[in-house]
LUMTOR-838713 format. One record per residue (C-alpha): y, x, z. Coordinates in steps of 0.02 Angstrom, whole numbers, padded with zeros to 5 digits, always signed. Layout:
REM LUMTOR-838713
YXZ;...
This chain:
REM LUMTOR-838713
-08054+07497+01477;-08102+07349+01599;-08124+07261+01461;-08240+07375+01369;-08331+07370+01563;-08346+07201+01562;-08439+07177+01391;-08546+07312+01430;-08588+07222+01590;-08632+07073+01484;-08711+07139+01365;-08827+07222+01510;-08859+07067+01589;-08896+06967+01454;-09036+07113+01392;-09103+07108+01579;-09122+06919+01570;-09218+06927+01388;-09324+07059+01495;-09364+06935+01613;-09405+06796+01511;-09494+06901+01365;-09659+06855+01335;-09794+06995+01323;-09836+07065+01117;-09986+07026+01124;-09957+06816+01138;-09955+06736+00972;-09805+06634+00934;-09895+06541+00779;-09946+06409+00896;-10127+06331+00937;-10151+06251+00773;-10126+06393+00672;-10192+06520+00785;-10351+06428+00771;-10367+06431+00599;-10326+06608+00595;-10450+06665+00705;-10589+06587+00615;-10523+06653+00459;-10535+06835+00525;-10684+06802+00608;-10587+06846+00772;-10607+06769+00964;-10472+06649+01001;-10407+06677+01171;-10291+06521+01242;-10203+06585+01406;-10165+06397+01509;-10010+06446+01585;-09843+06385+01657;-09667+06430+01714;-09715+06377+01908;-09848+06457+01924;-09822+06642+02020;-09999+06723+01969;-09955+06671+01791;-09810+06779+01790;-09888+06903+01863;-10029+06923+01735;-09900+06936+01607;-09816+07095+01709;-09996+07171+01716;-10144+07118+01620;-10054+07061+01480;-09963+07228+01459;-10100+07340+01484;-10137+07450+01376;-10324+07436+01347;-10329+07267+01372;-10184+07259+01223;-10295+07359+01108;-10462+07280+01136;-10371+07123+01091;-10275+07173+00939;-10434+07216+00874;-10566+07079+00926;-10449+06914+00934;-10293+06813+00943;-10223+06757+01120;-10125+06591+01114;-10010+06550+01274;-10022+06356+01316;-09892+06292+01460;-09976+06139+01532;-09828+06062+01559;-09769+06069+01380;-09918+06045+01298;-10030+05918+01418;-10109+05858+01277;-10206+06032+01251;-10228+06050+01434;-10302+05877+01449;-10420+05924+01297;-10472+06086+01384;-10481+05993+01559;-10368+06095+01646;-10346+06097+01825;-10279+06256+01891;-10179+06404+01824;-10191+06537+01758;-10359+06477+01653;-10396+06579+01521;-10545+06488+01371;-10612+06603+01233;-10669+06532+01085;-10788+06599+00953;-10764+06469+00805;-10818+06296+00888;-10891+06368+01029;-10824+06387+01211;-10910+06591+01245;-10817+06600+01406;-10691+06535+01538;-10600+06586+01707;-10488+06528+01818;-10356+06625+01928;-10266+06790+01912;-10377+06959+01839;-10314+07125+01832;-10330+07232+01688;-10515+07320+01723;-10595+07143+01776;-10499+07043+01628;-10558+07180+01507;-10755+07169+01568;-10736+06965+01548;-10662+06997+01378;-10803+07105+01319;-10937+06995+01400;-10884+06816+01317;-10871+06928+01144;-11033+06981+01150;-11104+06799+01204;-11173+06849+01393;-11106+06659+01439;-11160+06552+01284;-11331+06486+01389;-11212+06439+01558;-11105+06363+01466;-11227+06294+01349;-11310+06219+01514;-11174+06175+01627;-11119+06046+01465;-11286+05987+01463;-11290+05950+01634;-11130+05865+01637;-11187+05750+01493;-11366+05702+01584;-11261+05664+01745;-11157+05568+01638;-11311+05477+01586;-11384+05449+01737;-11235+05387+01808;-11249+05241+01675;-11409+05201+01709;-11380+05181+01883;-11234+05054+01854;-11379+04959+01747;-11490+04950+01844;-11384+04885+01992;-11321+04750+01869;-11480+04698+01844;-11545+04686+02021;-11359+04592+02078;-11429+04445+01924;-11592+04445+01991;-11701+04519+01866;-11799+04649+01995;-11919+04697+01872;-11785+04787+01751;-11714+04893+01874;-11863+04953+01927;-11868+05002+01724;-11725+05073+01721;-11753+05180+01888;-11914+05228+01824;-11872+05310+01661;-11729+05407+01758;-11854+05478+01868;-11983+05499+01737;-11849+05617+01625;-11787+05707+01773;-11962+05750+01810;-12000+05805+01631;-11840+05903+01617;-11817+05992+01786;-11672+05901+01802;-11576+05832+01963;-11540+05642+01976;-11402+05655+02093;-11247+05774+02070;-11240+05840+02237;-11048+05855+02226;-10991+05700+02157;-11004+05524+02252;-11129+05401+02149;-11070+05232+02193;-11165+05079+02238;-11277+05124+02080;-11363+05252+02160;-11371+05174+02343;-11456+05008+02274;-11602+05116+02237;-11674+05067+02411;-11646+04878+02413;-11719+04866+02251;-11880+04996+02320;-11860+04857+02471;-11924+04741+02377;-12039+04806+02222;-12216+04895+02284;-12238+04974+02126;-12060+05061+02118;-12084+05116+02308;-12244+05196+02256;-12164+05294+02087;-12038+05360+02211;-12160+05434+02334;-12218+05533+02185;-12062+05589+02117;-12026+05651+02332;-12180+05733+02366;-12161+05861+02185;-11993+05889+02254;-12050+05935+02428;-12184+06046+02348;-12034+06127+02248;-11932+06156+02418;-12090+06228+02497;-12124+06347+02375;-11940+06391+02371;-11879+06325+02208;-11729+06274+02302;-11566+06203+02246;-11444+06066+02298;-11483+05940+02157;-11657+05951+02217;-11633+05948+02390;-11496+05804+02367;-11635+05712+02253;-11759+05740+02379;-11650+05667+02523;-11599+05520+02423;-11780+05462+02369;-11816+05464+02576;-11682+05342+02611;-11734+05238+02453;-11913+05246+02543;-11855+05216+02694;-11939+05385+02778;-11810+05484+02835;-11891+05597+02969;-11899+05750+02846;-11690+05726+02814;-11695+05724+02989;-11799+05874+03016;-11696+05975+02895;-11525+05944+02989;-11610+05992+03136;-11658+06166+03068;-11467+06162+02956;-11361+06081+03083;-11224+06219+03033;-11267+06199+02838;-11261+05989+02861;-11093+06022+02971;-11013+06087+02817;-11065+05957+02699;-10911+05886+02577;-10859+05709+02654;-10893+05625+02497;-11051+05689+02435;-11202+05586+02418;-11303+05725+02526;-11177+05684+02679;-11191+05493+02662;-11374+05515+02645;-11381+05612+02796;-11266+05530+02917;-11362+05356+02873;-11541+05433+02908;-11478+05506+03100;-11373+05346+03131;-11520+05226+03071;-11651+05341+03165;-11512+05314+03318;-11484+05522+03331;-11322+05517+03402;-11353+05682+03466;-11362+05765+03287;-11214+05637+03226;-11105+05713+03355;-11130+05895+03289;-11111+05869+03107;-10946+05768+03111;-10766+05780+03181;-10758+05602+03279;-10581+05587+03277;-10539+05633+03098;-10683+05530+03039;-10596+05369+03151;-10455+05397+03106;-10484+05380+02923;-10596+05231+02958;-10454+05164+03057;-10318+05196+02908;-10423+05117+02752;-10470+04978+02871;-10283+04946+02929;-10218+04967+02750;-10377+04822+02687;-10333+04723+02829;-10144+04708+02784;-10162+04687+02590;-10141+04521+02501;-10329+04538+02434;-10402+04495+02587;-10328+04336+02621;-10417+04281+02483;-10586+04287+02538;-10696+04164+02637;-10678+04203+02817;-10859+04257+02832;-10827+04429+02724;-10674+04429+02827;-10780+04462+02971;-10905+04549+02918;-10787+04668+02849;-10694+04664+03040;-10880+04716+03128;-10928+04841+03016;-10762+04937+03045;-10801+04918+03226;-10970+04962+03233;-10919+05116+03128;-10791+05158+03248;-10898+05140+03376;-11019+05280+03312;-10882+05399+03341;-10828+05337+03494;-10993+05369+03566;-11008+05541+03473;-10847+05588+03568;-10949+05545+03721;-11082+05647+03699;-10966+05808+03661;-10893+05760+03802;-10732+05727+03753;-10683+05572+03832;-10470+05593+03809;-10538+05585+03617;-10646+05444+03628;-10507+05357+03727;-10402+05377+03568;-10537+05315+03451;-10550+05143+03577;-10389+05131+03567;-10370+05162+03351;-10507+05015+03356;-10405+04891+03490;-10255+04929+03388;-10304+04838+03254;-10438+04704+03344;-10410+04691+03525;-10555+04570+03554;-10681+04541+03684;-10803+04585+03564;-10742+04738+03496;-10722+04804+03687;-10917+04741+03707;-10967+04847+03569;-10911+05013+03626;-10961+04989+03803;-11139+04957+03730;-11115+05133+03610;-11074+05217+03770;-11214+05137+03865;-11315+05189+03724;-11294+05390+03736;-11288+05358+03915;-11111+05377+03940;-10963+05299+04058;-10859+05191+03934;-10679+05255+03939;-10535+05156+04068;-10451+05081+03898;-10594+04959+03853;-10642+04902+04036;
């Protein structure tokens, strides 16, 4: 009898844990390859669920979407769903340039008709379902790749034309800057891509404007039609980002200016590395508006990340390399950065915070000069320099 108990009890548990791990009916087990092909053959979506074992809302969307009735039927008929773990198959998820899970990509043929990222519930998954089918997200998609290929572009051309202004040849990078402008402005298109950092490409714009009449002249064009674009509303972040980078490269800055001082809360919350913040926290520190630089940045989280890179380049084997007159002018521009936000913690009034900045900065060079160049930043926003640098 016990033992009859016991296999039942097995047998129980070992059903339970199939339960568990059972994968929903409507997942192909075929595998991408031939899903693909089948789908196309039946002139079907193909529906590839990014997946994996870790990953809690995963599982859940198994225990509910997946299982749902009208979600099963609406897929039995219109397409084939493929399940992809990302860990066992990175190759697919590197393809499909997956970041996050659950992602779910529906394909029609060739084409990529729709994609989303996190967990969806039966009634929402369903409505995304139906709307990729019937092609409602061909032209985003269509455009979002199109984008992503002219930023590509432009980000070439950039790296060009800063090659050929670091051999010399002036008059080609003004070429090259031109015809990105030129396109842009025939296309609608934005220059910069207001979330992704541009390098030294972008930024040599100005030095080679600095220096070439005719380029500085182009690039008052190309500002003013997108300042009468902002006026008349036509308003998005590639355009304001391209209009804020062609007033550094012109070296007027008093409409960047002007806009943080009606968006102080907008330029606050501006991604750290974003060619809109750089843009903006050069034009206030080179117009000396320490009072607007103190409101749009955290002092002491900006120092001490200064304070890190610069301790981590100071102690690497690199930099014993170079001739002793990078070596310092990599050791003042560290501390005139630092001293920005020491004064910016002055003006909040936050001296126990500015006190740990000065003492971030003396950390790594405790030198007479370094100590004269935060008393002057606190002289500067008319401030008392804290007791650590007296």
């Amino acid at each position: 009898m016990l033992i009859h108990a016991l296999s039942a009890l097995l047998i129980g548990l070992v059903v339970l844990t199939g339960s568990a791990h059972a994968e929903p009916e409507v997942f192909s087990k075929a595998g991408y390859v031939a899903d693909r092909a089948a789908a196309v053959e039946g002139e079907k979506l193909h529906v590839l669920y990014f997946t994996a074992v870790w990953c809690g809302p995963c599982q859940q969307m198994k225990k509910t979407t997946w299982v749902d009735e009208s979600v099963v039927s609406w897929l039995d008929e219109f397409a084939l769903v493929t399940p992809i773990d990302v860990d066992e198959q990175s190759d697919l998820s590197q393809e499909f340039g997956i970041s996050a899970m659950p992602t779910i990509v529906v394909h029609r043929g060739e084409d990529e008709v729709g994609r989303i990222v996190g967990y969806r519930g039966p009634v929402e998954f369903k409505d995304f379902l139906e709307r990729a089918e019937s092609g409602e997200f061909l032209a985003q998609i269509h455009a979002e790749r199109e984008a992503e290929l002219w930023r590509q572009r432009v980000e070439e051309q950039l790296e060009a034309a800063s090659d050929h202004f670091s051999k010399g040849d002036t008059a080609s990078a003004r070429d090259v800057y031109l015809e990105i402008f030129r396109e842009a402005d025939r296309k609608g298109l934005s220059v910069i891509n207001p979330s992704r950092y541009p390098g030294i490409g972008g930024f040599m714009l100005k030095n080679v404007a600095d220096r070439d009449e005719i380029l500085r002249d182009e690039l008052k064009t190309f500002r003013n039609k997108n300042l009468e674009h902002l006026k008349a509303g036509n308003v998005t972040w590639g355009r304001l980002c391209d209009w804020a980078f062609l007033n550094h490269a012109i070296g007027d800055e008093a409409g960047t200016i002007a806009w943080v001082e009606r968006n102080i809360e907008e330029a606050a919350n501006l991604p750290l590395v974003s060619p809109m913040r750089l843009i903006v926290e050069d034009a206030l520190k080179e117009a000396s508006r320490m009072d607007l630089f103190a409101k749009i940045i955290d002092p002491v989280l900006r120092a001490g990340q200064e304070a890190n890179s610069h301790r981590l380049h100071v102690n690497s084997r690199s930099i014993q390399t170079l001739p002793e007159e990078l070596i310092e002018a990599s050791r003042e521009n560290f501390i005139e950065e630092m001293s920005q936000y020491y004064a910016a913690s002055l003006i909040k009034g936050e001296r126990e915070n500015a006190s740990t900045i000065a003492e971030m900065v003396l950390g790594i060079h405790d030198t007479y000069e370094a100590r004269k160049v935060l008393r002057e930043a606190a002289a500067g926003v008319g401030a008392e320099p804290t007791e650590n640098i007296e």
